[in-house]
C-alpha positions as MATLAB code, in Angstrom:
seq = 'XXXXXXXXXXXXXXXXXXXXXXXXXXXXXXXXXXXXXXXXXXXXXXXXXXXXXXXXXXXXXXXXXXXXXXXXXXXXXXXXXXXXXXXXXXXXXXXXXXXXXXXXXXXXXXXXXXXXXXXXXXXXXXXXXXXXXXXXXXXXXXXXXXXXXXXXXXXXXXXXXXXXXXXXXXXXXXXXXXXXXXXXXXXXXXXXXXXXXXXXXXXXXXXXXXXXXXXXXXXXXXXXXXXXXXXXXXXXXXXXXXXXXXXXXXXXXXXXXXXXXXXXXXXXXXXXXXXXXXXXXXX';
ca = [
     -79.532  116.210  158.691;
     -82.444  114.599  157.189;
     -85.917  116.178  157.086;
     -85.512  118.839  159.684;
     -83.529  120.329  157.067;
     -80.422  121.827  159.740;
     -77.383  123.659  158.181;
     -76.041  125.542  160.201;
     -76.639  128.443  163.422;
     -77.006  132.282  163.531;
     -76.001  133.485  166.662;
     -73.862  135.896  168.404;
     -70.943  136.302  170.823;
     -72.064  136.993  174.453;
     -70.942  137.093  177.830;
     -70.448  133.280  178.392;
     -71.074  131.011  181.596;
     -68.245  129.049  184.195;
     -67.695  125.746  184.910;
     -68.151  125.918  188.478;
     -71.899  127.532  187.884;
     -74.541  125.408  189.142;
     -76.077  123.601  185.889;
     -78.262  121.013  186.826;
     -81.370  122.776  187.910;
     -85.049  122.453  187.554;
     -87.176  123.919  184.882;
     -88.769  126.125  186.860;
     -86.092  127.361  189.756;
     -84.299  128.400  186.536;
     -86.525  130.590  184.861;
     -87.539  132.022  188.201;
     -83.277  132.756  188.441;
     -83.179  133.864  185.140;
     -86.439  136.420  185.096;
     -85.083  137.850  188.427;
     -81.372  138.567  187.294;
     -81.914  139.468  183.504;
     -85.453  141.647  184.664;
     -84.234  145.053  183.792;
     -82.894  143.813  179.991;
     -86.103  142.232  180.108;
     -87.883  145.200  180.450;
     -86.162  147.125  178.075;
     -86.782  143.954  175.422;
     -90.503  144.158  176.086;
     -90.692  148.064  175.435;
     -88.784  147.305  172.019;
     -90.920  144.467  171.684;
     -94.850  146.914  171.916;
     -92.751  149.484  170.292;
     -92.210  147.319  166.571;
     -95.890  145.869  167.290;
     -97.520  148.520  166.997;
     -98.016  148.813  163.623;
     -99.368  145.294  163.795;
     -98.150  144.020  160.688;
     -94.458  144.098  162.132;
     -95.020  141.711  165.094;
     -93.117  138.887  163.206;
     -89.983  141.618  163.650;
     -91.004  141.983  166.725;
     -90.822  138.077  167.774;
     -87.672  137.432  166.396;
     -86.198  140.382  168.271;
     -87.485  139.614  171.401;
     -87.125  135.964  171.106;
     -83.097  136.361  170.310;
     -82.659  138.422  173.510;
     -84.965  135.658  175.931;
     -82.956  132.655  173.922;
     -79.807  134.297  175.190;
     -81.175  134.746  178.522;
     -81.896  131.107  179.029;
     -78.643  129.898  177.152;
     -77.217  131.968  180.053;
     -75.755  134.123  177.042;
     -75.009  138.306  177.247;
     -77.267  140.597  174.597;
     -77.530  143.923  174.369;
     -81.326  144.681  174.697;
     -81.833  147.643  171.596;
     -78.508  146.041  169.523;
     -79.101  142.816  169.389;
     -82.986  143.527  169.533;
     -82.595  145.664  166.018;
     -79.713  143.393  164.516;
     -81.498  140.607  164.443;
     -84.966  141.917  162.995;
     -82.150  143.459  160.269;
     -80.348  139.775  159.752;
     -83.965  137.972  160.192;
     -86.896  140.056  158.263;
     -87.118  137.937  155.190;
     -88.630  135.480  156.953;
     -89.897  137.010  160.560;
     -91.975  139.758  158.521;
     -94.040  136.950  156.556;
     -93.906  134.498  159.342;
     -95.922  137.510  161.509;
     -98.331  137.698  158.493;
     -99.457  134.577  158.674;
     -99.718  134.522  162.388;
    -101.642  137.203  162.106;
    -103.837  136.026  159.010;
    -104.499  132.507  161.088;
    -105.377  133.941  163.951;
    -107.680  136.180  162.798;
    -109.355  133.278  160.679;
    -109.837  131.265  163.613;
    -110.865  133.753  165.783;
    -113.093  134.740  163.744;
    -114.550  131.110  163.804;
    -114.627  130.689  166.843;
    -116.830  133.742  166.943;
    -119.068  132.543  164.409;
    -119.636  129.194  166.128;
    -119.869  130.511  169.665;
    -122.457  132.952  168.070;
    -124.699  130.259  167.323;
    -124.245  128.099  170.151;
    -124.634  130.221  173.179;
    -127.205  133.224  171.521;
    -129.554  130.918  169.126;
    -131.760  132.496  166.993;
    -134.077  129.024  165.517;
    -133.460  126.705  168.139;
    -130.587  125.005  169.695;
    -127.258  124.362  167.578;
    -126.854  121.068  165.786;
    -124.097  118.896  166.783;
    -122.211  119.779  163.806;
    -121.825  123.594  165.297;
    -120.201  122.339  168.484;
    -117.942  120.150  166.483;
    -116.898  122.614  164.480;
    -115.966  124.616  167.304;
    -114.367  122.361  169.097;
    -112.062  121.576  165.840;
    -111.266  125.154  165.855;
    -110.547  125.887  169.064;
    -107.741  122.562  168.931;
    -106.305  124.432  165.754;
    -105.972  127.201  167.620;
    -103.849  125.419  170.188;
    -101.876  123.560  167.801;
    -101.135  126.248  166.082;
     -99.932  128.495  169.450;
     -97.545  125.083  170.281;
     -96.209  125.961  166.813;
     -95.494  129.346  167.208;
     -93.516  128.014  170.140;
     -90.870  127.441  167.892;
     -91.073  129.076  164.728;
     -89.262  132.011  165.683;
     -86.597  130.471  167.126;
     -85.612  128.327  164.510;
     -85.617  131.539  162.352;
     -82.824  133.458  164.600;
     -81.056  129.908  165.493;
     -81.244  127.814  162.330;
     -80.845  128.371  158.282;
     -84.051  126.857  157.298;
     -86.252  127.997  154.294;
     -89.913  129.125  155.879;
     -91.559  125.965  154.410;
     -88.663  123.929  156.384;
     -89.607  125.951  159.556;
     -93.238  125.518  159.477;
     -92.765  121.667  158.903;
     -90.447  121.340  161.526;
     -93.188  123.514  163.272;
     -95.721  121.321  162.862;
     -94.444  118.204  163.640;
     -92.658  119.343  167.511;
     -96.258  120.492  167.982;
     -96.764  117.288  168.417;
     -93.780  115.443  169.086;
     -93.103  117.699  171.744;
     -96.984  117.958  173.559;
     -96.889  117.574  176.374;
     -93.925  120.595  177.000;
     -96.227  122.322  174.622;
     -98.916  121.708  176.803;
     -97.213  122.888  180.264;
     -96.255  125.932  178.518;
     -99.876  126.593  177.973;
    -100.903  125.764  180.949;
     -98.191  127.968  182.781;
     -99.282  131.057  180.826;
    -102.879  129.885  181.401;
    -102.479  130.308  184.883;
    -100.806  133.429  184.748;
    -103.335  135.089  183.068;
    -105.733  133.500  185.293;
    -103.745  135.015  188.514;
    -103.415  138.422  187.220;
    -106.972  138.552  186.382;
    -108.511  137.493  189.539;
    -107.838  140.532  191.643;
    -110.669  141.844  189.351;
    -112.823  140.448  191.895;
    -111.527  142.308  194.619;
    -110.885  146.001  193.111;
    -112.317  148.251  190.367;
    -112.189  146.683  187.083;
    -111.497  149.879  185.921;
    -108.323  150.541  187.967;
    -107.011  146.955  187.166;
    -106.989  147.165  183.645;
    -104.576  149.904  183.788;
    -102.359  147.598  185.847;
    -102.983  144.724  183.458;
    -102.293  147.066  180.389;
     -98.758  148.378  182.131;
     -97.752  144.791  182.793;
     -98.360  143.466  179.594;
     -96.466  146.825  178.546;
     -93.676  146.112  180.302;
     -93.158  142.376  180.920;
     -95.820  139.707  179.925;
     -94.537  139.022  176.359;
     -90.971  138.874  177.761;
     -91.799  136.705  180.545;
     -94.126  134.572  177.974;
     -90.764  134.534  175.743;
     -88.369  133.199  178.072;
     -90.729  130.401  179.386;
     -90.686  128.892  175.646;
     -87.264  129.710  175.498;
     -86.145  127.737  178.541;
     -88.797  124.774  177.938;
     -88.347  124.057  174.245;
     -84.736  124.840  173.776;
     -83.487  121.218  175.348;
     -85.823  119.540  172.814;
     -84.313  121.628  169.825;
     -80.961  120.683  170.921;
     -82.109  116.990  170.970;
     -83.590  116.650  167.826;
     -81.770  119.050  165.465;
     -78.293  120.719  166.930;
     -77.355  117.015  168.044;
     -78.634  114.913  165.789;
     -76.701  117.061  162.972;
     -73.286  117.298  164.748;
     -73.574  113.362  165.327;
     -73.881  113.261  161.593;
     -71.238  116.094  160.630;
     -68.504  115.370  163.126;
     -66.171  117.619  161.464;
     -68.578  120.319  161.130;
     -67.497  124.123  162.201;
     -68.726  123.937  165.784;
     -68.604  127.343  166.835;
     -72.320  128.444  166.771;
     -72.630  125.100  169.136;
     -69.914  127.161  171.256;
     -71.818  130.099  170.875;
     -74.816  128.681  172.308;
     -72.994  127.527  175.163;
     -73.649  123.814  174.350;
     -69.621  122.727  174.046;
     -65.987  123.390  176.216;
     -63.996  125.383  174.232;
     -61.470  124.060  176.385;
     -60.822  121.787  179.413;
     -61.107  124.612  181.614;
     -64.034  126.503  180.581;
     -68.127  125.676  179.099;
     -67.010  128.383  176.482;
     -64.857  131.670  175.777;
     -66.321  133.967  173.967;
     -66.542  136.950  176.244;
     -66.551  140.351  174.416;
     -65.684  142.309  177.328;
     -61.744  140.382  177.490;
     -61.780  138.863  174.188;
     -62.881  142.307  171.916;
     -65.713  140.456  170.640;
     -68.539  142.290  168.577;
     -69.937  145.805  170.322;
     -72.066  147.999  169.617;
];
Protein backbone atom coordinates (compact mmCIF):
# COMPACT_ATOMS: atom_id res chain seq x y z
CA UNK A 1 0.00 0.00 0.00
CA UNK A 2 3.00 2.07 -0.24
CA UNK A 3 4.16 4.43 2.53
CA UNK A 4 1.02 4.69 4.54
CA UNK A 5 1.99 1.34 5.46
CA UNK A 6 -2.07 -0.27 5.39
CA UNK A 7 -2.56 -4.05 6.12
CA UNK A 8 -5.40 -4.64 7.13
CA UNK A 9 -8.70 -3.31 9.68
CA UNK A 10 -9.70 -4.00 13.35
CA UNK A 11 -13.15 -3.58 13.74
CA UNK A 12 -16.24 -5.11 14.97
CA UNK A 13 -19.69 -6.39 14.00
CA UNK A 14 -22.51 -3.83 14.66
CA UNK A 15 -25.92 -3.07 13.97
CA UNK A 16 -25.56 -2.16 10.21
CA UNK A 17 -27.40 0.59 8.00
CA UNK A 18 -30.32 0.12 4.86
CA UNK A 19 -30.25 0.92 1.53
CA UNK A 20 -33.16 3.05 1.47
CA UNK A 21 -31.47 5.38 4.42
CA UNK A 22 -30.81 8.76 3.31
CA UNK A 23 -26.85 8.87 2.57
CA UNK A 24 -25.99 11.84 0.90
CA UNK A 25 -26.05 14.45 3.57
CA UNK A 26 -24.06 17.38 4.68
CA UNK A 27 -21.25 17.37 7.11
CA UNK A 28 -22.86 19.08 9.53
CA UNK A 29 -26.85 18.01 9.35
CA UNK A 30 -25.16 14.63 9.99
CA UNK A 31 -23.36 15.01 13.02
CA UNK A 32 -26.17 17.14 14.36
CA UNK A 33 -28.44 13.57 13.42
CA UNK A 34 -25.96 11.52 14.76
CA UNK A 35 -25.21 13.47 18.34
CA UNK A 36 -29.05 13.65 18.79
CA UNK A 37 -29.89 9.85 18.19
CA UNK A 38 -26.66 8.13 19.63
CA UNK A 39 -26.72 11.03 22.83
CA UNK A 40 -27.44 8.66 25.61
CA UNK A 41 -24.43 5.98 24.38
CA UNK A 42 -22.69 9.10 24.11
CA UNK A 43 -23.03 9.93 27.47
CA UNK A 44 -22.28 6.79 28.86
CA UNK A 45 -18.86 6.83 26.46
CA UNK A 46 -17.87 10.16 27.96
CA UNK A 47 -18.31 8.92 31.70
CA UNK A 48 -16.00 5.84 30.66
CA UNK A 49 -14.00 8.19 28.88
CA UNK A 50 -13.16 10.87 32.57
CA UNK A 51 -13.40 7.63 34.33
CA UNK A 52 -9.85 5.90 32.54
CA UNK A 53 -8.46 9.67 32.50
CA UNK A 54 -8.23 10.14 35.58
CA UNK A 55 -5.21 8.76 36.40
CA UNK A 56 -3.79 10.91 33.64
CA UNK A 57 -1.31 8.70 32.35
CA UNK A 58 -4.17 6.38 30.89
CA UNK A 59 -5.81 8.98 28.58
CA UNK A 60 -4.23 7.24 25.47
CA UNK A 61 -6.73 4.15 26.77
CA UNK A 62 -9.03 6.44 27.16
CA UNK A 63 -8.92 7.88 23.38
CA UNK A 64 -8.93 4.78 21.76
CA UNK A 65 -12.00 3.71 23.72
CA UNK A 66 -13.91 6.56 23.16
CA UNK A 67 -12.80 7.11 19.69
CA UNK A 68 -13.98 3.30 18.64
CA UNK A 69 -17.48 3.99 20.03
CA UNK A 70 -17.79 7.85 18.08
CA UNK A 71 -16.11 6.01 14.78
CA UNK A 72 -19.02 3.62 14.98
CA UNK A 73 -21.41 6.30 15.54
CA UNK A 74 -20.52 8.14 12.40
CA UNK A 75 -19.99 4.85 10.28
CA UNK A 76 -23.67 4.59 11.34
CA UNK A 77 -22.32 1.28 13.11
CA UNK A 78 -23.98 -0.36 16.66
CA UNK A 79 -21.36 -0.47 19.90
CA UNK A 80 -21.98 -1.28 23.09
CA UNK A 81 -20.81 1.79 25.17
CA UNK A 82 -18.76 -0.16 28.43
CA UNK A 83 -17.98 -3.50 25.93
CA UNK A 84 -16.72 -2.20 23.20
CA UNK A 85 -15.35 0.86 25.29
CA UNK A 86 -13.10 -1.81 27.49
CA UNK A 87 -12.44 -4.31 24.49
CA UNK A 88 -10.83 -2.13 22.59
CA UNK A 89 -8.44 -0.37 25.25
CA UNK A 90 -7.76 -4.48 25.92
CA UNK A 91 -7.08 -5.21 21.91
CA UNK A 92 -5.38 -1.53 21.54
CA UNK A 93 -3.03 -0.67 24.77
CA UNK A 94 0.29 -1.46 23.23
CA UNK A 95 0.11 1.33 21.34
CA UNK A 96 -2.85 3.78 22.83
CA UNK A 97 -0.96 3.70 26.36
CA UNK A 98 2.40 5.17 24.75
CA UNK A 99 0.63 7.13 22.14
CA UNK A 100 -1.18 9.06 25.43
CA UNK A 101 2.40 9.46 26.83
CA UNK A 102 3.60 11.32 24.36
CA UNK A 103 0.55 13.42 24.00
CA UNK A 104 0.88 14.13 27.22
CA UNK A 105 4.82 14.69 27.29
CA UNK A 106 4.30 17.23 24.07
CA UNK A 107 1.83 19.01 25.40
CA UNK A 108 3.20 19.70 28.45
CA UNK A 109 6.55 20.80 26.63
CA UNK A 110 4.80 23.22 24.64
CA UNK A 111 2.70 24.48 27.08
CA UNK A 112 5.15 25.01 29.04
CA UNK A 113 6.73 27.22 26.23
CA UNK A 114 4.28 28.93 25.54
CA UNK A 115 4.31 29.96 29.17
CA UNK A 116 7.78 30.84 29.17
CA UNK A 117 7.49 33.08 26.11
CA UNK A 118 4.19 34.70 27.03
CA UNK A 119 6.01 35.35 30.41
CA UNK A 120 8.37 37.55 28.85
CA UNK A 121 6.35 39.19 26.38
CA UNK A 122 3.34 40.45 28.15
CA UNK A 123 5.04 40.91 32.06
CA UNK A 124 8.76 42.25 31.07
CA UNK A 125 11.11 42.56 33.58
CA UNK A 126 14.34 44.66 31.40
CA UNK A 127 12.47 46.10 28.75
CA UNK A 128 10.36 45.00 25.94
CA UNK A 129 10.90 41.38 24.34
CA UNK A 130 13.17 41.04 21.35
CA UNK A 131 11.72 39.87 18.21
CA UNK A 132 13.20 36.59 18.64
CA UNK A 133 10.70 35.98 21.85
CA UNK A 134 7.61 36.60 19.75
CA UNK A 135 8.95 34.34 17.11
CA UNK A 136 9.53 31.80 19.20
CA UNK A 137 6.15 31.91 20.40
CA UNK A 138 4.54 32.12 17.53
CA UNK A 139 6.55 28.80 16.30
CA UNK A 140 5.20 27.19 19.30
CA UNK A 141 1.93 28.01 19.36
CA UNK A 142 1.74 26.55 15.26
CA UNK A 143 3.32 23.27 16.79
CA UNK A 144 0.81 23.18 19.02
CA UNK A 145 -1.82 23.22 16.31
CA UNK A 146 -0.12 20.90 14.12
CA UNK A 147 0.29 18.70 16.50
CA UNK A 148 -3.74 18.80 17.76
CA UNK A 149 -4.55 18.19 13.64
CA UNK A 150 -2.40 15.11 14.32
CA UNK A 151 -3.99 13.80 17.13
CA UNK A 152 -6.99 14.02 14.85
CA UNK A 153 -6.06 10.87 13.58
CA UNK A 154 -3.71 9.00 15.50
CA UNK A 155 -6.13 7.20 17.43
CA UNK A 156 -8.10 6.16 14.86
CA UNK A 157 -5.69 4.62 12.80
CA UNK A 158 -4.73 2.66 16.00
CA UNK A 159 -8.40 0.98 16.48
CA UNK A 160 -8.96 0.95 12.45
CA UNK A 161 -5.59 0.08 10.94
CA UNK A 162 -2.45 -2.44 11.74
CA UNK A 163 0.21 0.10 11.65
CA UNK A 164 3.43 0.08 13.84
CA UNK A 165 3.35 3.57 16.08
CA UNK A 166 6.20 5.04 13.94
CA UNK A 167 3.81 4.22 10.77
CA UNK A 168 0.95 6.04 12.64
CA UNK A 169 2.71 9.10 13.60
CA UNK A 170 4.07 9.47 9.94
CA UNK A 171 0.90 8.98 8.49
CA UNK A 172 0.00 11.51 11.33
CA UNK A 173 2.06 13.98 10.29
CA UNK A 174 1.70 14.17 6.86
CA UNK A 175 -2.71 14.35 6.82
CA UNK A 176 -1.87 17.23 9.17
CA UNK A 177 -1.13 18.73 6.36
CA UNK A 178 -2.49 17.13 3.48
CA UNK A 179 -5.69 17.30 5.02
CA UNK A 180 -5.63 21.32 6.50
CA UNK A 181 -7.97 22.77 5.81
CA UNK A 182 -10.64 19.83 7.42
CA UNK A 183 -8.08 20.05 10.13
CA UNK A 184 -8.60 23.52 10.33
CA UNK A 185 -12.64 23.55 10.41
CA UNK A 186 -12.40 21.06 13.04
CA UNK A 187 -10.54 23.57 15.06
CA UNK A 188 -12.41 26.14 14.36
CA UNK A 189 -15.77 24.24 15.18
CA UNK A 190 -14.48 23.31 18.65
CA UNK A 191 -13.08 26.86 18.84
CA UNK A 192 -16.36 28.18 18.71
CA UNK A 193 -17.83 25.89 20.97
CA UNK A 194 -15.75 26.66 23.63
CA UNK A 195 -16.18 30.18 22.82
CA UNK A 196 -20.22 29.76 23.12
CA UNK A 197 -20.20 27.91 26.28
CA UNK A 198 -17.97 30.37 27.82
CA UNK A 199 -19.71 33.51 27.07
CA UNK A 200 -22.65 33.19 29.39
CA UNK A 201 -19.81 34.00 31.91
CA UNK A 202 -20.67 37.43 31.15
CA UNK A 203 -24.08 37.23 32.08
CA UNK A 204 -24.09 34.94 35.41
CA UNK A 205 -21.74 34.12 38.31
CA UNK A 206 -18.55 32.79 37.18
CA UNK A 207 -18.74 30.76 39.99
CA UNK A 208 -22.06 29.01 39.20
CA UNK A 209 -20.95 28.51 35.49
CA UNK A 210 -18.00 26.66 36.06
CA UNK A 211 -19.93 24.01 37.67
CA UNK A 212 -22.02 23.86 34.49
CA UNK A 213 -18.91 23.95 32.33
CA UNK A 214 -17.23 21.20 34.57
CA UNK A 215 -20.62 18.82 34.27
CA UNK A 216 -20.63 19.31 30.52
CA UNK A 217 -17.26 18.55 29.87
CA UNK A 218 -18.12 15.56 32.37
CA UNK A 219 -20.64 14.35 30.49
CA UNK A 220 -20.36 15.25 26.78
CA UNK A 221 -17.61 17.66 25.42
CA UNK A 222 -14.92 15.00 24.70
CA UNK A 223 -17.63 12.82 23.08
CA UNK A 224 -19.06 15.49 21.09
CA UNK A 225 -15.25 16.69 20.27
CA UNK A 226 -14.79 12.82 19.23
CA UNK A 227 -17.46 12.39 16.85
CA UNK A 228 -16.79 15.75 15.01
CA UNK A 229 -13.18 14.24 14.01
CA UNK A 230 -14.77 11.14 13.50
CA UNK A 231 -17.32 12.29 10.94
CA UNK A 232 -14.83 14.97 9.26
CA UNK A 233 -11.66 12.93 8.83
CA UNK A 234 -13.05 9.52 8.26
CA UNK A 235 -13.94 10.28 4.28
CA UNK A 236 -10.28 11.37 3.88
CA UNK A 237 -8.96 8.06 5.57
CA UNK A 238 -11.09 6.12 3.33
CA UNK A 239 -9.61 8.09 0.35
CA UNK A 240 -6.18 7.81 0.93
CA UNK A 241 -5.62 4.48 2.72
CA UNK A 242 -8.85 1.91 2.80
CA UNK A 243 -9.18 2.71 -1.08
CA UNK A 244 -6.11 3.20 -2.30
CA UNK A 245 -5.14 -0.39 -0.74
CA UNK A 246 -8.21 -2.36 -1.98
CA UNK A 247 -7.49 -0.76 -5.56
CA UNK A 248 -4.13 -2.36 -5.14
CA UNK A 249 -5.24 -5.79 -3.41
CA UNK A 250 -8.37 -6.57 -5.37
CA UNK A 251 -8.58 -9.94 -3.98
CA UNK A 252 -7.99 -8.87 -0.56
CA UNK A 253 -10.44 -10.25 2.43
CA UNK A 254 -12.92 -7.38 2.32
CA UNK A 255 -14.81 -7.88 5.30
CA UNK A 256 -13.45 -5.17 7.71
CA UNK A 257 -14.41 -2.81 4.49
CA UNK A 258 -17.98 -4.53 5.14
CA UNK A 259 -17.64 -3.96 8.60
CA UNK A 260 -17.17 -0.39 8.26
CA UNK A 261 -20.09 -0.13 6.21
CA UNK A 262 -18.08 1.00 3.12
CA UNK A 263 -19.27 -2.15 0.65
CA UNK A 264 -22.90 -4.22 -0.33
CA UNK A 265 -22.62 -7.39 0.98
CA UNK A 266 -25.19 -8.02 -1.42
CA UNK A 267 -27.44 -6.40 -4.08
CA UNK A 268 -29.98 -5.83 -1.61
CA UNK A 269 -28.35 -4.46 1.33
CA UNK A 270 -25.07 -1.63 2.26
CA UNK A 271 -24.06 -4.60 4.62
CA UNK A 272 -25.30 -7.62 6.92
CA UNK A 273 -23.75 -7.96 9.78
CA UNK A 274 -26.43 -7.44 12.37
CA UNK A 275 -25.80 -9.28 15.70
CA UNK A 276 -29.22 -9.06 16.87
CA UNK A 277 -30.54 -11.68 13.61
CA UNK A 278 -27.27 -12.90 12.58
CA UNK A 279 -25.80 -14.08 16.41
CA UNK A 280 -22.96 -11.90 15.90
CA UNK A 281 -20.47 -11.12 18.86
CA UNK A 282 -22.33 -10.05 22.44
CA UNK A 283 -21.41 -9.26 25.33
Amino acid sequence: MGWFGFEKFYTRPGAGVYRNAPQKKSTPRRFFEIFGRKFTRLVQANLLYILLSLPVLTGGLAEAGLTFITRSAARGKFAYPAHDFFRTVRRTWKQALPAGLITLLVNAVLGFNVYFYAGQIFFPVNGAAPVSTWLLLGVTLLGMLIFSFMNYYVSLMIITFDLTLKQIYKNAVLFAFFNFKQNFLIFLSLLGTVAVAVMPMLFVDIRIWLIVLGLLYILIYPSYRSLLIQITVFPFIKKTMIDPYYKDHPDADRKGMRALGLEDTDPDAVFSDRPEQEGGDKP
